[in-house]
C-alpha positions as CSV (number, residue, x, y, z in Angstrom):
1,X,-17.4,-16.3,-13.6
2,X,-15.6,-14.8,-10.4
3,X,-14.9,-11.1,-10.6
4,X,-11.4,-12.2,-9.9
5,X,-11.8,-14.3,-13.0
6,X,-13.0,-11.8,-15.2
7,X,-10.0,-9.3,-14.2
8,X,-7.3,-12.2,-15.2
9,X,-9.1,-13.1,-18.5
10,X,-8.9,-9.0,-19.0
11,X,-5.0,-8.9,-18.1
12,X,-4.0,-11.8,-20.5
13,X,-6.2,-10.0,-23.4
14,X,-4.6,-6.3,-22.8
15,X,-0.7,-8.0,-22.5
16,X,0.4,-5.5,-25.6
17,X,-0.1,-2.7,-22.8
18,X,2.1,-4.5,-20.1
19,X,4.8,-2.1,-18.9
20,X,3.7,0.9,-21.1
21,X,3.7,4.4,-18.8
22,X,0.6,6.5,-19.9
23,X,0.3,10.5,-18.6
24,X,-3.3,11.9,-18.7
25,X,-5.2,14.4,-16.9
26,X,-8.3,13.9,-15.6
27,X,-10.8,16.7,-14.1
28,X,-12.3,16.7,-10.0
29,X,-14.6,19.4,-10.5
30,X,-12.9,22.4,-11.6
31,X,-9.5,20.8,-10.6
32,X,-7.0,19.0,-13.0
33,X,-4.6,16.3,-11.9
34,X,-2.2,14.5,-13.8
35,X,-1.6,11.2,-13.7
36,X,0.4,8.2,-14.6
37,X,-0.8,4.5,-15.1
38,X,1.1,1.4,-16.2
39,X,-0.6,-2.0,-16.6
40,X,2.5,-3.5,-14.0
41,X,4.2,-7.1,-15.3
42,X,3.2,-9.7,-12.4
43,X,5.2,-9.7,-9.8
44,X,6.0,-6.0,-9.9
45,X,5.0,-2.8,-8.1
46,X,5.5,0.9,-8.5
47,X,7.3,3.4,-6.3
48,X,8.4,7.2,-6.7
49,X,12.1,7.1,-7.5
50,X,13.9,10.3,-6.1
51,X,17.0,9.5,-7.4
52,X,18.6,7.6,-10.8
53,X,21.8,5.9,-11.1
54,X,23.6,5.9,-14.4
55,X,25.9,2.5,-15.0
56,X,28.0,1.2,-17.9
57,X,26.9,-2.3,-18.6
58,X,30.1,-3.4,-16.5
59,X,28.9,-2.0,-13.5
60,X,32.6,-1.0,-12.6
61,X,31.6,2.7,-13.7
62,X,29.6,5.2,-12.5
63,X,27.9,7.4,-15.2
64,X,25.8,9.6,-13.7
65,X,23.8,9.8,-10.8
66,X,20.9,12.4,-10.6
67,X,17.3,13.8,-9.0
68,X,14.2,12.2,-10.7
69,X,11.7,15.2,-11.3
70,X,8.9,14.6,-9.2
71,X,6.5,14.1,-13.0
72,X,8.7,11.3,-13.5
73,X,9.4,9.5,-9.8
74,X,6.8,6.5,-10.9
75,X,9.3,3.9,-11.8
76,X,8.4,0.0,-12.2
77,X,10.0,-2.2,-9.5
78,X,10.3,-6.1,-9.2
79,X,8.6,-7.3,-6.1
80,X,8.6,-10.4,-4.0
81,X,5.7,-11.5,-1.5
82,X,6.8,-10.1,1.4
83,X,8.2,-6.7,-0.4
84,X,5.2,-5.8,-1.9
85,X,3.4,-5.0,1.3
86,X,5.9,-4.5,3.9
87,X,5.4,-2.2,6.6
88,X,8.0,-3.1,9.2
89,X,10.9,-5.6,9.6
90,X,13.5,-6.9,7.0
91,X,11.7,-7.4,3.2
92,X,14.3,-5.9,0.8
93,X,12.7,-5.4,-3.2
94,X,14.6,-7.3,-5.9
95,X,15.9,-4.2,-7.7
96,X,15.0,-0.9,-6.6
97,X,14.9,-0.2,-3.3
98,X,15.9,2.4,-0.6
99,X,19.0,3.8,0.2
100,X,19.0,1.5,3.7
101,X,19.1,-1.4,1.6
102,X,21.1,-0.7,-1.3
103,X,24.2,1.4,0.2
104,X,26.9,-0.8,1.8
105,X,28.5,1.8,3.4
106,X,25.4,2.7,5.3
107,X,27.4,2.3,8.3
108,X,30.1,4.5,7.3
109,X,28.4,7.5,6.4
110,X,25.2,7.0,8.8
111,X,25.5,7.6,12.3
112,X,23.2,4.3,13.5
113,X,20.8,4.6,16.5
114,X,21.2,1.1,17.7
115,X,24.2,-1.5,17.2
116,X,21.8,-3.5,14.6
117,X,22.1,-0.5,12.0
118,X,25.8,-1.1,12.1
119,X,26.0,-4.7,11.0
120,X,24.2,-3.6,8.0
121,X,21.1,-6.3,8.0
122,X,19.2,-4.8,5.3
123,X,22.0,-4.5,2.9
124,X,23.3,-8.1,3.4
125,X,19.7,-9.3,2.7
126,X,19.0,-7.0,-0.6
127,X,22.3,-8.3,-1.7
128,X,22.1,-11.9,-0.7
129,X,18.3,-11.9,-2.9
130,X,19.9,-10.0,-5.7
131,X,22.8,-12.4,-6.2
132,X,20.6,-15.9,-6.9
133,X,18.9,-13.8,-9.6
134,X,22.0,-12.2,-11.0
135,X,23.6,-15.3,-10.9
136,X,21.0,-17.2,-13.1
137,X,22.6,-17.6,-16.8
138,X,19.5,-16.0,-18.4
139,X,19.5,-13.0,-16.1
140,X,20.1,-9.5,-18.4
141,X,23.3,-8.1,-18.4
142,X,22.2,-5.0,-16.7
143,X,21.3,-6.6,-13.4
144,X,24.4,-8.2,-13.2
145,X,25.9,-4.7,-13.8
146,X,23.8,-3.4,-10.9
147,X,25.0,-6.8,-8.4
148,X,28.2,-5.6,-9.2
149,X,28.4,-1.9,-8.1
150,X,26.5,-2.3,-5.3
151,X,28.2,-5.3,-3.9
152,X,31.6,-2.6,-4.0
153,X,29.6,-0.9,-0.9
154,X,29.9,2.5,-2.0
155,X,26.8,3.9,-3.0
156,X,26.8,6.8,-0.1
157,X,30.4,7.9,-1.2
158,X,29.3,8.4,-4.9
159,X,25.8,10.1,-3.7
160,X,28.6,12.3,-1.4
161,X,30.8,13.0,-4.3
162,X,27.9,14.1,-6.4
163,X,26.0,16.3,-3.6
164,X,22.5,14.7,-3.7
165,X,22.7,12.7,-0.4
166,X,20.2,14.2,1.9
167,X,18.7,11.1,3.4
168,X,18.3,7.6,3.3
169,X,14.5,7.2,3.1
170,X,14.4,7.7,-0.4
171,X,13.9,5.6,-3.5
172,X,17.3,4.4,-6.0
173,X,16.5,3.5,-9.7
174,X,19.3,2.3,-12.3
175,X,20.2,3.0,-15.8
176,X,22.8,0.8,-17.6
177,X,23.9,2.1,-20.8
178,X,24.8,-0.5,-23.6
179,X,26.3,-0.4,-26.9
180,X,23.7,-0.8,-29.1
181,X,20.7,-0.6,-26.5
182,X,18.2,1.8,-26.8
183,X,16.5,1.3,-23.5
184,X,18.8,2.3,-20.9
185,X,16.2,2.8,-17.8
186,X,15.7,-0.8,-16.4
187,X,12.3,0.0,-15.1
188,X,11.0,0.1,-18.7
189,X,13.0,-3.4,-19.5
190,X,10.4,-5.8,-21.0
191,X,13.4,-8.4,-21.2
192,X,14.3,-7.3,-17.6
193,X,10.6,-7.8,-16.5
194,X,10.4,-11.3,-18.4
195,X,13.7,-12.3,-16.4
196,X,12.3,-11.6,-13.0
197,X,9.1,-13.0,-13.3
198,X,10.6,-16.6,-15.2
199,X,12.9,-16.2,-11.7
200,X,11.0,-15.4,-9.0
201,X,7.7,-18.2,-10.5
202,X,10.6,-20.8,-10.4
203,X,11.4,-19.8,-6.4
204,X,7.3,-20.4,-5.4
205,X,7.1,-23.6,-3.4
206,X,3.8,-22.9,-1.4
207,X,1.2,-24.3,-3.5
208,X,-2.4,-25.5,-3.4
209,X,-5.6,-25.6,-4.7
210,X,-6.7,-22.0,-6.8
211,X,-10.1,-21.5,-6.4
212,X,-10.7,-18.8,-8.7
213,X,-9.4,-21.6,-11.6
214,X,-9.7,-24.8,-9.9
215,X,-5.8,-25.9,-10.8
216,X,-3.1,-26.3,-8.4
217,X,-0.4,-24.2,-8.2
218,X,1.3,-21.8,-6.2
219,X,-0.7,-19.3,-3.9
220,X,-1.1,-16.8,-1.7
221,X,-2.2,-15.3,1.3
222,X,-1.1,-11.6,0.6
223,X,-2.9,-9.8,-1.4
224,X,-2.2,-6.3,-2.4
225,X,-3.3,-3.0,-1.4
226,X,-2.9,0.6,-3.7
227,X,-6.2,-0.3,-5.8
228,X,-7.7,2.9,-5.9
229,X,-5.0,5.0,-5.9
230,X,-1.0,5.1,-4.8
231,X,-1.8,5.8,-0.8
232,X,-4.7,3.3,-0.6
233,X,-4.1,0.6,2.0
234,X,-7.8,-1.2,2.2
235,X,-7.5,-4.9,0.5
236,X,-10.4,-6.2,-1.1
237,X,-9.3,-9.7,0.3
238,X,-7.4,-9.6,3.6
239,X,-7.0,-12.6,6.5
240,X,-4.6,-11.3,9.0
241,X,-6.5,-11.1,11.6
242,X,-6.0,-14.4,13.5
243,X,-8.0,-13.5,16.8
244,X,-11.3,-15.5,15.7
245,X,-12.6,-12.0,14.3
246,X,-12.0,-13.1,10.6
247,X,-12.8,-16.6,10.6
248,X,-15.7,-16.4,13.5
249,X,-14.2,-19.3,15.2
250,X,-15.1,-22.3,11.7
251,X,-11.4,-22.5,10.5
252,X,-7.6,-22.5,12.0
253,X,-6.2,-20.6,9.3
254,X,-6.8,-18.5,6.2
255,X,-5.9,-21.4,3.9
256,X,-8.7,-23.4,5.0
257,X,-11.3,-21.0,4.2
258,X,-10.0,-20.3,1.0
259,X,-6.8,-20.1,-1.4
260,X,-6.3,-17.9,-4.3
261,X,-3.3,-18.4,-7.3
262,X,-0.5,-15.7,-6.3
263,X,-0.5,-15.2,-10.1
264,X,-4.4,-15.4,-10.8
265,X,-4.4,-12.8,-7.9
266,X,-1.6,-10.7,-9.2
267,X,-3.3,-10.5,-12.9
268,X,-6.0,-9.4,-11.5
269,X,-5.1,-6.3,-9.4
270,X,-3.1,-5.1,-12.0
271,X,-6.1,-5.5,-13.7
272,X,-8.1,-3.4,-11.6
273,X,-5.7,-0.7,-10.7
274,X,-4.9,-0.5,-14.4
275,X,-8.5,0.2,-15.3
276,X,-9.6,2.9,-12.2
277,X,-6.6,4.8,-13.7
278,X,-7.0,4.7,-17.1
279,X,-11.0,4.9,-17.4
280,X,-12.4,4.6,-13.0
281,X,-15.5,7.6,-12.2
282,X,-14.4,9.2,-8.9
283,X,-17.6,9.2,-6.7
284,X,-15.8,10.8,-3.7
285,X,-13.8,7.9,-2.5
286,X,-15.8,5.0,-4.5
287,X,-14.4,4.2,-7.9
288,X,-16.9,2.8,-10.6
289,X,-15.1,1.5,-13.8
290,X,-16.6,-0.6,-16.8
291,X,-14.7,-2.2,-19.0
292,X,-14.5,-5.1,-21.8
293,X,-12.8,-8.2,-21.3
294,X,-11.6,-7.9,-25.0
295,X,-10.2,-4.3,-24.3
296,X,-12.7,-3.3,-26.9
297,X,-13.4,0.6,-25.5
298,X,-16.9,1.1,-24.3
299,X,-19.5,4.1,-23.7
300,X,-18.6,5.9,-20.4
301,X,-21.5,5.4,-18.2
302,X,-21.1,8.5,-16.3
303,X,-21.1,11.0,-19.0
304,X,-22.7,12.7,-21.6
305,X,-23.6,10.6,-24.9
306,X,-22.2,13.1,-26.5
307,X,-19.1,11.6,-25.0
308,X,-18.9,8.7,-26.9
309,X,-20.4,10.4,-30.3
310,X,-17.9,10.8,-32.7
311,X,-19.8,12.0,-36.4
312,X,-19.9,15.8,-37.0
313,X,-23.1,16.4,-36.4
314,X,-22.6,15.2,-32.6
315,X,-19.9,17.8,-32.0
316,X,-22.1,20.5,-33.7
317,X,-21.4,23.7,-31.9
318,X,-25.4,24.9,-32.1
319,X,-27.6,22.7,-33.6
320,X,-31.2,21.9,-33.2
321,X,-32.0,18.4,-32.4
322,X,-35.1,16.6,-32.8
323,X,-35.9,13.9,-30.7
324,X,-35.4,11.7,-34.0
325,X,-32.0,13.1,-34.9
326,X,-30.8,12.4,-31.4
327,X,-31.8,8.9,-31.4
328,X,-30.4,8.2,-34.8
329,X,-27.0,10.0,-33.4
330,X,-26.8,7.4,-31.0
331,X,-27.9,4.5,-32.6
332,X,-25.1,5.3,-35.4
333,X,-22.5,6.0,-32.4
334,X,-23.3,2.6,-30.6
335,X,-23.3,0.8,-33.8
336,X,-19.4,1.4,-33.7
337,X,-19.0,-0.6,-30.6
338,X,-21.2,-3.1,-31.5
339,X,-18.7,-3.7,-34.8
340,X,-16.1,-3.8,-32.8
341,X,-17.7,-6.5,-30.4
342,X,-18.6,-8.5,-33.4
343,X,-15.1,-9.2,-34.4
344,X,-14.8,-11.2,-31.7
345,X,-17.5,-13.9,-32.6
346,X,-15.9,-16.9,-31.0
347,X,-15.3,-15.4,-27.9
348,X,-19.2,-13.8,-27.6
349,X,-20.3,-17.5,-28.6
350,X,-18.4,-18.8,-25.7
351,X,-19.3,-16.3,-23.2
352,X,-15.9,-15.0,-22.8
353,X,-16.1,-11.7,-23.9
354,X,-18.4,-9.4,-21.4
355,X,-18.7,-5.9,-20.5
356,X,-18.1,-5.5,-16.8
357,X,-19.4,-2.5,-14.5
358,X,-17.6,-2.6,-11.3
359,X,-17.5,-0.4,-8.1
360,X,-15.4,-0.3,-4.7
361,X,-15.1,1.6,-1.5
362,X,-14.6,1.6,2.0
363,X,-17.2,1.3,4.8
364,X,-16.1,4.6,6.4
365,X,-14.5,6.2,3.1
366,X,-10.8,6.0,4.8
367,X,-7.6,4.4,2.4
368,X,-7.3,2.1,4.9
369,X,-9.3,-1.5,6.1
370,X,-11.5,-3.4,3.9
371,X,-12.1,-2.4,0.6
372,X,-15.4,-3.9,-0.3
373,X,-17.2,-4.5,-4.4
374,X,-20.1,-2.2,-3.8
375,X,-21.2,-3.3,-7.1
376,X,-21.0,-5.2,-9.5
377,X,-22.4,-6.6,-13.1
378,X,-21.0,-8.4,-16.1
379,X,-23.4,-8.8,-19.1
380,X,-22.8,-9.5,-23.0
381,X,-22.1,-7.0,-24.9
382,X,-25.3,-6.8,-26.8
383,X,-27.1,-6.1,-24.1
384,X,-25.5,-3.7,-22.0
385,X,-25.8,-1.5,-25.0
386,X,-29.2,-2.2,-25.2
387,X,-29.5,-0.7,-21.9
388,X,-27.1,2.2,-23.0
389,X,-29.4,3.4,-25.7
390,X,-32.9,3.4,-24.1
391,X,-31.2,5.2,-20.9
392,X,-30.0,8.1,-22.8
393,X,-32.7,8.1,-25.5
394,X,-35.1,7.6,-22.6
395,X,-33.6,10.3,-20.2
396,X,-33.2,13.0,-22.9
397,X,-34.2,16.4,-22.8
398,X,-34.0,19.8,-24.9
399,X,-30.6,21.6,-23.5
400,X,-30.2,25.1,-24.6
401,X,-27.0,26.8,-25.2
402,X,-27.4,29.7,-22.2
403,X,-25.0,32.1,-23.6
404,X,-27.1,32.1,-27.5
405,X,-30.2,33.0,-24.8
406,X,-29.0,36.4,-24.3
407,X,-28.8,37.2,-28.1
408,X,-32.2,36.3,-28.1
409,X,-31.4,32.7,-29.8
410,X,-33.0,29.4,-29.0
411,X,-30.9,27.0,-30.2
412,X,-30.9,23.9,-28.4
413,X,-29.5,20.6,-28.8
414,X,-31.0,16.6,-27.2
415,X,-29.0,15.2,-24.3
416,X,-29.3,13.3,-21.5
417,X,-28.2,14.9,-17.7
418,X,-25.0,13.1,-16.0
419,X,-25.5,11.6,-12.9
420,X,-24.0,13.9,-11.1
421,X,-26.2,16.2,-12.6
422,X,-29.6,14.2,-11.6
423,X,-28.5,14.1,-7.9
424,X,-27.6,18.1,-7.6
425,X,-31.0,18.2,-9.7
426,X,-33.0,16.4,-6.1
427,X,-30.5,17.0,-3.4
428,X,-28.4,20.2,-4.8
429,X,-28.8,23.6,-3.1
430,X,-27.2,26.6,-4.8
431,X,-24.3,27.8,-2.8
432,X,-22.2,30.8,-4.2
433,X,-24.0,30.5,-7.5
434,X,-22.6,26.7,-7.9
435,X,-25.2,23.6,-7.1
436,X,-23.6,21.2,-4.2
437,X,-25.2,18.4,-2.8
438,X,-23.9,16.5,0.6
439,X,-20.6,14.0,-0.3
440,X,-22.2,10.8,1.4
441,X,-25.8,11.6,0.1
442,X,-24.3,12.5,-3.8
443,X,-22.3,8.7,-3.3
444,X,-25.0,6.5,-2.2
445,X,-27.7,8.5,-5.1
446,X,-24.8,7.8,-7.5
447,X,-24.9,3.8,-6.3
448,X,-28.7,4.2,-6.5
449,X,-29.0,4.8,-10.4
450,X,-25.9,3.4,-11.5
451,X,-28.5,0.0,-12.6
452,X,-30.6,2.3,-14.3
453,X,-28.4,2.4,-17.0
454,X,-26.2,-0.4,-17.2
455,X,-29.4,-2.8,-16.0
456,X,-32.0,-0.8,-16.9
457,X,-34.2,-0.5,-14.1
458,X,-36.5,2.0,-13.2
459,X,-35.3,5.1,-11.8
460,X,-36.3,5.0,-8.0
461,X,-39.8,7.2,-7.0
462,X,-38.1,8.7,-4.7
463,X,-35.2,10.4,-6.4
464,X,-38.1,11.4,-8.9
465,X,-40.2,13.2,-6.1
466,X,-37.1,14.8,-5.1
467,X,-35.9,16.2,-8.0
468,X,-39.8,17.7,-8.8
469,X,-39.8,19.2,-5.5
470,X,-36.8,21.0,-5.3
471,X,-37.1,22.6,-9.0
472,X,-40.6,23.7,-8.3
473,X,-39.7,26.6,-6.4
474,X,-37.3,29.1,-9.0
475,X,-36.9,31.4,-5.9
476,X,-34.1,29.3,-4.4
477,X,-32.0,29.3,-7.1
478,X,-30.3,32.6,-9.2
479,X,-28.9,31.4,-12.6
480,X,-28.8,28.0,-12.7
481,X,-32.3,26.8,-12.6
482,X,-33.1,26.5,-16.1
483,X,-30.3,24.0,-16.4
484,X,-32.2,22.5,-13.3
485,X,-35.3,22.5,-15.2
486,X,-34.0,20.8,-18.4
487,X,-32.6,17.8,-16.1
488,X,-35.9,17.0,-14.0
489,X,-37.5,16.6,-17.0
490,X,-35.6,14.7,-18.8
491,X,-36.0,12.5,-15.3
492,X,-39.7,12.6,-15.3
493,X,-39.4,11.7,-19.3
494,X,-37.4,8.5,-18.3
495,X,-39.7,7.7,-15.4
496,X,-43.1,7.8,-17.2
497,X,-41.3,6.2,-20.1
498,X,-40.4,3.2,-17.6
């Protein structure tokens, strides 16, 4: 199957997490970040919302209208086509939008530069969309509520009244309170979701052949961007240039090269984003995920086994390992995800449930351009932990608890060194006390033995050589060369063991 395939048949499994706003915090080196990540509905986007409107289900009434703190800005917005990657012209969103296209008395209250501004062409457009939807039978209560107030023009005045209008490049979310409803933020709407996207499918008229699935329906030539994070601008499948640069002179237009389902395509970028936030490795600006089809968790490939160990012994403090113990600690931790994985029989039978390792970056590093799979792998189940448990029994070392050394105890426990770790191990120089290796060099190692664990293959010669070489000489380094020590061996283990 297609990546693109893959990421769909992922979406439709994981629907129970559609819409759902997660907060976690993840660690860049001694730096942590929150962040927030939603699985979006198709035919949605997110945006940071700087300001909330409160209605009553009328819309005649203003309730409230206040600042969004900027922990909570990342609100869930229906999206057309065009909307979703708009840059310049006329392209208003369905619901949310900015002030230029919601307030009616832009005019009024705005000085315009040019005569345009004054006839208000952005407002008449986000209020012409907005009324075919609003004026479907099925459409919610609460968006007629909001076609309502804002077709009374007087956004700006209540913003005025209340203090909080200080520009009009910001962001406008609504809340309509209901008797009887307990979710009053529209964003987080499943019902209000459904309605747009049983709307918006029913306006699609530009159809074709989908090659990812080989039925005919409607597609799409614009794919989106923000894949690897909020500011990212590179595509992973882009046609617009039309100067013979793209298509090297064999086809007229995009379409005849290929055509991809706007919703196959929409599943699966949700897909993707979805799973770089929730679970992606940052290797500078690449992002490496892997991930089940089923939504069955798997071992993260970039950290310790310990990671993924979850008995008592594993989280033992100070412990001596054997060798023996360590392997049996794994095998008993990967026997968890292979029960999991067995539940699913059917779907292993008919190859549709696989455990994908995925990775993408730019050419030049930059959030903008092509965004291109640097790698990629699906494989059963089965076998990619079969490759899980002979890398980290395989690359496995004694790793002594440095701080027990200087109260002259030698406790020490198995483990296998991160990747990371392998790479300052052969490239690192000690800087400050703290081992740093050159960004592009540390990315293109990290490419390098990313197969030797999810493929199993060897671990390159090279990398080997390196790592012996620079550890040979303790002089170069002040406090950090036993751990040094510990990971080239574990490296030379895996290689002779290969």
């Amino acid at each position: 199957m297609s990546w693109l395939e893959m990421l769909a048949l992922t979406y439709d499994n994981c629907l129970s997490e559609v819409g759902k706003m997660t907060v976690v915090t993840k660690k860049y080196g001694k730096k942590e970040e929150k962040e927030t990540y939603v699985l979006l509905p198709i035919y949605h986007m997110t945006n940071n919302a700087a300001l909330e409107v409160v209605l009553d289900i009328t819309g005649e009434e203003v309730l409230d209208i206040m600042k969004v703190d900027k922990k909570e800005q990342i609100t869930i917005m229906p999206a057309t086509e065009d909307s979703a990657g708009r840059s310049s012209g006329i392209a208003p969103l369905p619901l949310c939008d900015k002030l230029t296209y919601l307030a009616g008395d832009y005019d009024v209250y705005v000085i315009p530069q040019k005569e345009k501004d004054r006839k208000r062409p952005r407002y008449d457009a986000y209020m012409a969309q907005l009324k075919k939807w609003a004026e479907q039978p099925e459409t919610p209560a609460k968006v007629k509520a909001i076609y309502h107030y804002l077709s009374k023009g007087c956004l700006l005045h209540d913003l005025k009244e209340k203090g909080l209008f200080d520009g009009t490049d910001v962001f406008v979310r609504f809340s309509v309170v209901a008797e009887g409803d307990l979710c009053r933020q529209t964003w987080l709407d499943t019902a209000i979701h459904q309605s747009y996207i049983d709307y918006y499918r029913s306006t699609l008229t530009k159809t074709g052949l989908d090659y990812v699935t080989g039925q005919t329906g409607a597609i799409t030539d614009k794919l989106p961007a923000k894949i690897r994070h909020a500011g990212d601008s590179a595509k992973l499948i882009s046609s617009n240039d039309t100067t013979d640069y793209t298509f090297k002179g064999r086809f007229k237009t995009a379409n005849e090269a290929v055509t991809i389902g706007y919703e196959v395509s929409q599943k699966a970028h949700n897909a993707l984003r979805w799973l770089i936030a929730r679970q992606g490795y940052r290797n500078d600006s690449e992002y490496i995920v892997c991930w089940s089809t089923g939504n069955q968790s798997v071992p993260d490939v970039m950290a310790s086994p310990y990671a993924f160990m979850q008995d008592d012994d594993a989280k033992e403090e100070h412990s001596t390992d054997t060798e023996e113990v360590f392997a049996k600690k794994l095998d008993k931790a990967l026997a968890g995800y292979r029960q999991n994985f067995a539940q699913y029989d059917d779907r292993l039978k008919n190859g549709m449930l696989k455990v994908i390792t995925m990775a993408v970056d730019t050419a030049d590093g930059a959030d903008q351009g092509r965004l291109s799979i640097t790698y990629y792998n699906e494989q059963d189940p089965e076998l990619f932990l079969h490759h899980i448990f002979h890398w980290y029994q395989g690359c496995s070392w004694r790793k002594y608890y440095q701080v027990l050394k200087e109260k002259g105890q030698f406790p020490f426990r198995m483990g296998s060194p991160s990747l990371r770790e392998i790479v300052l191990t052969a490239y690192g120089t000690e800087q400050n006390g703290i081992m740093q290796a050159e960004k592009k060099l540390m990315k293109k190692t990290v490419d390098r033995l990313l197969p030797c664990i999810v493929q199993g293959q060897r671990i390159p010669t090279d990398i080997v050589r390196a790592a012996v070489k620079n550890v040979s000489d303790p002089r170069r380094f002040s406090s950090c060369w036993n751990t040094l020590l510990e990971s080239v061996c574990a490296v030379i283990r895996k290689y002779q063991i290969d």
